[in-house]
C-alpha positions as CSV (number, residue, x, y, z in Angstrom):
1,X,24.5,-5.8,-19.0
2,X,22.0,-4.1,-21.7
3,X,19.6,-4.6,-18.8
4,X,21.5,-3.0,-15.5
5,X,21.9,-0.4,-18.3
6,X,18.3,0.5,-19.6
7,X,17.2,0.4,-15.6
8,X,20.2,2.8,-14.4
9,X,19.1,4.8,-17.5
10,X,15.7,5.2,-16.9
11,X,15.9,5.8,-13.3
12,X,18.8,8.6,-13.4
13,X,16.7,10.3,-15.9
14,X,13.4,11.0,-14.1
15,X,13.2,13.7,-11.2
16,X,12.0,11.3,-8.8
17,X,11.7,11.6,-4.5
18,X,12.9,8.5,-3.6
19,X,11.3,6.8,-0.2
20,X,11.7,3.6,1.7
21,X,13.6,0.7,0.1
22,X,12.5,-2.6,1.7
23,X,15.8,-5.7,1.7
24,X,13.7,-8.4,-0.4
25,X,12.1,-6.2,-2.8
26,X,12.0,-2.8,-3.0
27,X,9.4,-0.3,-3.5
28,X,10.2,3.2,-4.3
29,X,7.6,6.1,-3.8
30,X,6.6,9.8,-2.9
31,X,4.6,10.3,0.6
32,X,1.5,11.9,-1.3
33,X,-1.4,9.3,-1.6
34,X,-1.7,8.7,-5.0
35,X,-4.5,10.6,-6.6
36,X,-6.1,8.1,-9.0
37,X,-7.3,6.1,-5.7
38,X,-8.1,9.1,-3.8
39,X,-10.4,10.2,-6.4
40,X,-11.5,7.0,-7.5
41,X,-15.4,6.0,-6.9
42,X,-15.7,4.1,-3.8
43,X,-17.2,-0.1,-4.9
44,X,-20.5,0.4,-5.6
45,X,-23.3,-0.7,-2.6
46,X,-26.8,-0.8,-2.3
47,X,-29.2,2.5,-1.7
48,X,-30.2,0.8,1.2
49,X,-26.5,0.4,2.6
50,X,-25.2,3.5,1.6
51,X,-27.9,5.1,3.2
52,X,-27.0,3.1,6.7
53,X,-23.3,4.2,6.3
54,X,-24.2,7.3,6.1
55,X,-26.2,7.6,9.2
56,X,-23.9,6.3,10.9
57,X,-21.3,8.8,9.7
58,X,-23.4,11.5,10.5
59,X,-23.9,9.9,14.5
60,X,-20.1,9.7,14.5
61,X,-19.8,13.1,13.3
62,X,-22.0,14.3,15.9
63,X,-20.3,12.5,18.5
64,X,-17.0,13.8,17.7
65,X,-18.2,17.8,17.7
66,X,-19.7,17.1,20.6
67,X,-15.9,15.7,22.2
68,X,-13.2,16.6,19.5
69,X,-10.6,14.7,22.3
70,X,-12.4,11.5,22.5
71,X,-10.1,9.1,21.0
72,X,-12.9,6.7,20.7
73,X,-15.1,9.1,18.6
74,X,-11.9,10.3,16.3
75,X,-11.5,6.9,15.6
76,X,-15.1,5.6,15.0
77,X,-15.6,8.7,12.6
78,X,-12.3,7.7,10.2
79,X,-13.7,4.5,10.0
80,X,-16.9,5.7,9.2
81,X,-15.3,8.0,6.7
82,X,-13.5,5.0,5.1
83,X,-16.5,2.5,5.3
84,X,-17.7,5.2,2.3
85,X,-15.0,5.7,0.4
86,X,-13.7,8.9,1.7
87,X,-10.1,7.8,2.1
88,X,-8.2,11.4,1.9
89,X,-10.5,12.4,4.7
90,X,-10.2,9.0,7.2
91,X,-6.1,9.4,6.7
92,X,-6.6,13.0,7.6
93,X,-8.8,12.4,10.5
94,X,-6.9,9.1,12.2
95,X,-3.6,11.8,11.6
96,X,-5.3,13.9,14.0
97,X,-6.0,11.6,15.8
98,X,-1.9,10.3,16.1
99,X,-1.2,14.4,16.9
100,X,-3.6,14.3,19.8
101,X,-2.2,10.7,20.8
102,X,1.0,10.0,19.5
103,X,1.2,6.6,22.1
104,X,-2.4,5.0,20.9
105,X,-1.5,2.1,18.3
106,X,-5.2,1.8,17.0
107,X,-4.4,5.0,15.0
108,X,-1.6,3.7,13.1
109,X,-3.3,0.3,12.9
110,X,-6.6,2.0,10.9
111,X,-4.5,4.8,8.8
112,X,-1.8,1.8,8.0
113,X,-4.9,-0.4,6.5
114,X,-5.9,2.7,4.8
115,X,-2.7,3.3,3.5
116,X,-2.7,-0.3,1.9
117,X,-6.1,0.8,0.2
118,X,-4.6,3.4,-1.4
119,X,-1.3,1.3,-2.4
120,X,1.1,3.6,0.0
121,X,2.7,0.2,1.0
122,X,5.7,2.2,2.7
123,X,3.9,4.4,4.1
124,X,1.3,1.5,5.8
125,X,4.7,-0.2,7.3
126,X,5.4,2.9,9.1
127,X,2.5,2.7,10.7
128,X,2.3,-0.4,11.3
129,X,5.5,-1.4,12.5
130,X,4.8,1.8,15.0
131,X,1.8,-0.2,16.2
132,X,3.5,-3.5,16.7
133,X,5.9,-1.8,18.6
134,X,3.7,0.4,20.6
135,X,1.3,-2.9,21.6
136,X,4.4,-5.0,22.9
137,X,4.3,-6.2,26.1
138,X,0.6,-5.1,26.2
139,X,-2.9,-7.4,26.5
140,X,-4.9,-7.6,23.6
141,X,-7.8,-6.1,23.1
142,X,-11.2,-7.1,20.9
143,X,-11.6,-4.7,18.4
144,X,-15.1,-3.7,17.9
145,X,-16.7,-4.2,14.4
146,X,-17.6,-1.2,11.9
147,X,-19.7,-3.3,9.5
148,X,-21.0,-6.8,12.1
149,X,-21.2,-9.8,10.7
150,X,-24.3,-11.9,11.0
151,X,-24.4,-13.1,14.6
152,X,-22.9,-9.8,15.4
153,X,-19.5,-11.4,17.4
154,X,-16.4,-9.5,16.3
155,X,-13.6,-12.1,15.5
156,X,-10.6,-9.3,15.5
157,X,-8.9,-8.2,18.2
158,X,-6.0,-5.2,18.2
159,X,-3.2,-7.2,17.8
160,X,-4.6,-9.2,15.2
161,X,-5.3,-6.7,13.0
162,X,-2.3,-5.4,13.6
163,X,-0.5,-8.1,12.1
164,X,-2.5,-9.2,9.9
165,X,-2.5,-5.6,8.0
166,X,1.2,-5.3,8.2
167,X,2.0,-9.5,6.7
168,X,-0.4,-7.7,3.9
169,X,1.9,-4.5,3.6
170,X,4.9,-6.9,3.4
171,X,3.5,-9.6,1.2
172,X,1.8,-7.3,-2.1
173,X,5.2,-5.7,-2.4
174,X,7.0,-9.4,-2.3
175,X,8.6,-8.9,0.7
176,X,8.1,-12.4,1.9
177,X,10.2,-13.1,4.8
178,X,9.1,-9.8,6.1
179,X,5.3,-10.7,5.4
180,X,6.3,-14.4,7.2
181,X,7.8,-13.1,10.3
182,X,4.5,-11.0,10.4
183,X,2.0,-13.7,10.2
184,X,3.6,-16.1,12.5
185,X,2.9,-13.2,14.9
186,X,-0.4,-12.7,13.6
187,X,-1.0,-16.5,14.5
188,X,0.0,-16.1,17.9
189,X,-2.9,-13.9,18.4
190,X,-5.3,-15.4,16.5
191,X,-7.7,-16.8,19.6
192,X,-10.6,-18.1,17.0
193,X,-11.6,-19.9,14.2
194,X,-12.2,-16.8,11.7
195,X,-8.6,-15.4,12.7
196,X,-6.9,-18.3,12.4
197,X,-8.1,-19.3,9.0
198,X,-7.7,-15.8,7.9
199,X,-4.1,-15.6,9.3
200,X,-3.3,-19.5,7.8
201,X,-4.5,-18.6,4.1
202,X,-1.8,-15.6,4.4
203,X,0.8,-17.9,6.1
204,X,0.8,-20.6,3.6
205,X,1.0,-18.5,0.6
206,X,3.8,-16.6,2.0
207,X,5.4,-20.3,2.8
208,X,4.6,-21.3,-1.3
209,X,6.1,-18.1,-2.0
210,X,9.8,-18.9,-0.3
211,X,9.4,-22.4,-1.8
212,X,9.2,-23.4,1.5
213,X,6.6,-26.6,0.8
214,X,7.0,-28.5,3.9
215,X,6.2,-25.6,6.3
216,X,3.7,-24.5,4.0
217,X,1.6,-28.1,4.4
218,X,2.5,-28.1,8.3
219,X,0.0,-24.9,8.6
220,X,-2.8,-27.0,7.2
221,X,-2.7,-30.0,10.1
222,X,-5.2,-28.0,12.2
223,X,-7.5,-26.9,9.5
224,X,-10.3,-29.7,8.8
225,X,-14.0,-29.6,7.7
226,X,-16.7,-29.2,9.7
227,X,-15.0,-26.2,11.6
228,X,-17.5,-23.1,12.4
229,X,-16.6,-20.1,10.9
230,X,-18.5,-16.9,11.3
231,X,-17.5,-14.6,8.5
232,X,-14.1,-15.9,7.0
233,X,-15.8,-18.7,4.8
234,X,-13.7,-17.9,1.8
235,X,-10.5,-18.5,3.7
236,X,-11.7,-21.8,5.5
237,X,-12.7,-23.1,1.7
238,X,-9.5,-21.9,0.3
239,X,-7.6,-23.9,3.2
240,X,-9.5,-27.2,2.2
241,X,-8.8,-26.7,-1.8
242,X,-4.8,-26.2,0.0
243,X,-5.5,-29.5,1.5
244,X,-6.9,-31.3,-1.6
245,X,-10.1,-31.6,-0.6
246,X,-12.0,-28.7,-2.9
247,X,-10.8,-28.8,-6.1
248,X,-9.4,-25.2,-7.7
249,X,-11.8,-25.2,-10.9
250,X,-14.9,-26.0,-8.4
251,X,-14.1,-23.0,-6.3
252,X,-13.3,-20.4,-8.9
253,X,-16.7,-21.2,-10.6
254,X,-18.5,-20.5,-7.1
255,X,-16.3,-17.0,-6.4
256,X,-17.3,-16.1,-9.6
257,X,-21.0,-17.0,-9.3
258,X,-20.6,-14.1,-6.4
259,X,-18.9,-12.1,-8.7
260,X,-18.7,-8.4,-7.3
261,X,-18.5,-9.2,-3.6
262,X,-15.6,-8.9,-1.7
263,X,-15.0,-12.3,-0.3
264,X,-15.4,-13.9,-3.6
265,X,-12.1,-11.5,-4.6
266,X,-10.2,-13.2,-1.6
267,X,-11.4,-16.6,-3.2
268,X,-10.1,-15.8,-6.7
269,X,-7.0,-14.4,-5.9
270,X,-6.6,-17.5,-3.7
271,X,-7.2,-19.8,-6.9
272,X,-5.0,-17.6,-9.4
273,X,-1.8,-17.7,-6.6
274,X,-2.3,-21.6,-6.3
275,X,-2.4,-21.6,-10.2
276,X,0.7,-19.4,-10.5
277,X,3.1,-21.2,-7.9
278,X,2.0,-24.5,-9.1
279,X,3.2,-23.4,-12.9
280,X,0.1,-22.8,-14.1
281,X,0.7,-19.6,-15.6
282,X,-1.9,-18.5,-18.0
283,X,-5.1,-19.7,-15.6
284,X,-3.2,-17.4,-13.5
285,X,-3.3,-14.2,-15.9
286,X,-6.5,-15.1,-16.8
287,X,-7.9,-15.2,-13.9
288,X,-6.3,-12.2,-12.3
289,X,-7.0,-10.0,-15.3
290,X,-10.6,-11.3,-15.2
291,X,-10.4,-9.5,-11.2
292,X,-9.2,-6.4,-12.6
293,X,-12.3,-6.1,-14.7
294,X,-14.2,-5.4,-11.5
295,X,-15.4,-2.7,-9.4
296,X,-14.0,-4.2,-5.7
297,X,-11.0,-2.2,-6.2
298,X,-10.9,-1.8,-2.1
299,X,-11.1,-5.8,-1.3
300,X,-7.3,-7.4,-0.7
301,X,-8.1,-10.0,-3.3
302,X,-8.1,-6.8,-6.1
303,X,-5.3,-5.1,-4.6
304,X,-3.1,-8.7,-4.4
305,X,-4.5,-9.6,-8.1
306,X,-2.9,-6.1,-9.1
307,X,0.3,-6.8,-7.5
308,X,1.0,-9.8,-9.7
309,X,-0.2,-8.9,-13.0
310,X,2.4,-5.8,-12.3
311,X,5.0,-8.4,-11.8
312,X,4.2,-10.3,-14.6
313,X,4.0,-7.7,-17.1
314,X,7.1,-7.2,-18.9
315,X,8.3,-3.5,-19.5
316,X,8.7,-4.2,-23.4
317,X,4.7,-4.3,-23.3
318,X,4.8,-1.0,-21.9
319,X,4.9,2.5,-23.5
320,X,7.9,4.6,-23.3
321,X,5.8,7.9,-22.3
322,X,4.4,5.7,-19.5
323,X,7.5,6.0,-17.5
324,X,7.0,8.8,-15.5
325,X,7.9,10.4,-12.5
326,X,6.5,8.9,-8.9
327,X,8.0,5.5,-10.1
328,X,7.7,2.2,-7.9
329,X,10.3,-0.6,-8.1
330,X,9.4,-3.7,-7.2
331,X,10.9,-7.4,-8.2
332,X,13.9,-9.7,-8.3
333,X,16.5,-11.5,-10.6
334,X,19.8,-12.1,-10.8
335,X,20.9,-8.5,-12.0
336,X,21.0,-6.8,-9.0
337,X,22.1,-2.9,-7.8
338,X,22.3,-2.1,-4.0
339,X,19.4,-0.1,-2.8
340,X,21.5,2.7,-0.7
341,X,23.0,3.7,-3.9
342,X,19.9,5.4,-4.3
343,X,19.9,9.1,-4.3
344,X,18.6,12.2,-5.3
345,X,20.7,12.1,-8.4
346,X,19.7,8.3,-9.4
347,X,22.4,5.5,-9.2
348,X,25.5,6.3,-7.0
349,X,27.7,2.5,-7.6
350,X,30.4,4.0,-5.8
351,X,28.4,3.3,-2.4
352,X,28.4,0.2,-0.6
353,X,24.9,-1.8,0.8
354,X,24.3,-4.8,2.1
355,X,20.9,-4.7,0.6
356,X,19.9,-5.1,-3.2
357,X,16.9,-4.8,-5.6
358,X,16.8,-7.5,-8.4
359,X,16.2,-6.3,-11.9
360,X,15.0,-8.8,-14.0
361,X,12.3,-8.7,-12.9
362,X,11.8,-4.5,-11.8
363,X,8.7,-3.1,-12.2
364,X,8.4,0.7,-12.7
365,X,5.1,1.6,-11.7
366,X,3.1,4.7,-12.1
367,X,-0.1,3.4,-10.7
368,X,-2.2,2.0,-11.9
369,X,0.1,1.5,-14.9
370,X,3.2,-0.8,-13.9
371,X,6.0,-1.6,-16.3
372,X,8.0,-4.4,-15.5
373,X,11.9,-5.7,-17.2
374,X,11.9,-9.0,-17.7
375,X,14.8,-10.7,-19.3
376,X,13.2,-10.6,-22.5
377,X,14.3,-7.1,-22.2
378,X,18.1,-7.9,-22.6
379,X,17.2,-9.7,-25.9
């Protein structure tokens, strides 16, 4: 009770906008993109890179003056925009280019996976659940790459990435059965090696997740060695340490060999959830706070890696002067209150919901600082 109390307290106290409340796990915040990630440097490249991105920025640029109504150059210069780190002005430009073409899904496929860059989870589902719905009943289509990979085949298509990006949304905010009826789509789609190891990785962590061990296995039957994989290598290895075959303290020491890459971040993350759902809960801190220390803030592995240590962070290690307005809620327990009692003035209990946020476990978040109640909260 001293716990339903503290939470109803500190939420009815703080002049907060509240926005969309997902059923497994909720996830409360304002539609503004939060600023610290707005502003924050993009990862850091080489001169030689940047300097490529660039050019290609400027092309894109050009290409779009030239035909402001070209969906293909509104698109190809917010990607260009993102590929450097300018987030505020990709969102803005693939927002134009949703005005201009309300009924083109790729829009809301690239803002929604810019969206998850900038942790707007909610605001990503949108999108992406406009997308899914939008590409339904429709053939796929390959979906050319900003950045090739070494032999220069793209391995995404549309509908891929649609999925893919919104089992992501669904899964870092721990809406599981959401992020699993995403990626069983995503699987449907997934026509090649790359995607399907990709899409697997997710699949069986969101399986693990639910406790759901048998399924979970069942994912790995088509995964074996020897397969050839263009630019998904980290997932494939991941897959085999699933299966046994790699063992977890062999593959973190390789990731972090690569330290400061991308893919090793996907690989780490990988090792730190298969340390945490097997009970192994201090590798798993330690190895996601060792992540946090890095500069691939952008890479799903960081974003993932900051998910948990929010959850696992109690709100007694917390500050009280950290609770501030544009809180997030995430989690789940046994305490529960039903989300639609949510309302301008805090808590309304008088109002019925068939949905409910757990608060045992609650996280109230100002990003990037997350405070979370955990029952030794109610001690």
């Amino acid at each position: 009770m001293r716990l339903i109390l503290l939470a109803l307290i500190v939420l009815t106290s703080l002049p907060i906008t509240f926005g969309r409340v997902f059923s497994d796990v909720g996830i409360l915040q304002d539609k503004k993109p939060t600023r610290d990630f707005i502003d924050r440097p993009a990862p850091p490249v080489s001169a030689e890179a940047k300097r490529e991105m660039e050019a290609r920025l400027d092309e894109a640029r050009v290409r779009y003056e030239a035909n402001p109504n070209d969906p293909e150059a509104i698109i190809w210069l917010g990607r260009r925009l993102a590929y450097l780190g300018r987030f505020r002005e990709a969102i803005d430009t693939f927002g134009e280019g949703i005005r201009k073409f309300p009924r083109d899904a790729r829009f809301y496929r690239h803002r929604g996976h810019r969206y998850i860059t900038l942790r707007k989870f909610d605001l990503a589902v949108d999108d992406l659940e406009k997308a899914a719905r939008l590409i339904k009943g429709k053939p796929d289509q390959v979906e050319p790459d900003g950045q090739p990979n070494a032999r220069n085949i793209p391995t995404g298509t549309l509908q891929f990435n649609i999925w893919y990006h919104l089992g992501l949304a669904h899964y870092l905010v721990g809406n599981n059965q959401k992020a699993l009826g995403s990626y069983r789509e995503c699987l449907k789609v997934s026509k090649n090696n790359d995607a399907i190891v990709a899409t697997t990785h997710w699949l069986y962590m969101t399986l693990r997740r639910l406790n759901r061990q048998r399924e979970a296995k069942k994912t790995l039957e088509p995964i074996r060695e020897g397969i050839d994989i263009i630019e998904n290598a980290g997932y494939y290895r991941l897959l085999l340490m699933y299966k046994g075959i790699i063992p977890p303290a062999s593959l973190e020491q390789e990731a972090l060999k690569q330290e400061g890459s991308p893919s090793s971040y996907s690989i780490l993350y990988g090792v730190g959830n298969w340390y945490l759902y097997n009970g192994r809960l201090a590798e798993a801190r330690a190895l996601f706070g060792k992540m946090l220390e890095g500069t691939q803030w952008t890479s799903f592995g960081y974003i993932a890696a900051e998910a948990e240590v929010a959850r696992l962070t109690p709100l007694t290690q917390a500050a009280p002067h950290d609770i501030v307005p544009n809180v997030h809620l995430l989690g789940q327990s046994r305490y529960s209150f039903n989300s639609k009692n949510v309302g301008p003035g805090g808590l309304d209990l008088a109002r019925p919901s068939l949905r409910k946020i757990d608060l045992t476990r609650a996280c109230f978040t100002v990003l990037p600082r997350t405070m979370c109640l955990s029952r030794k909260s109610n001690s």
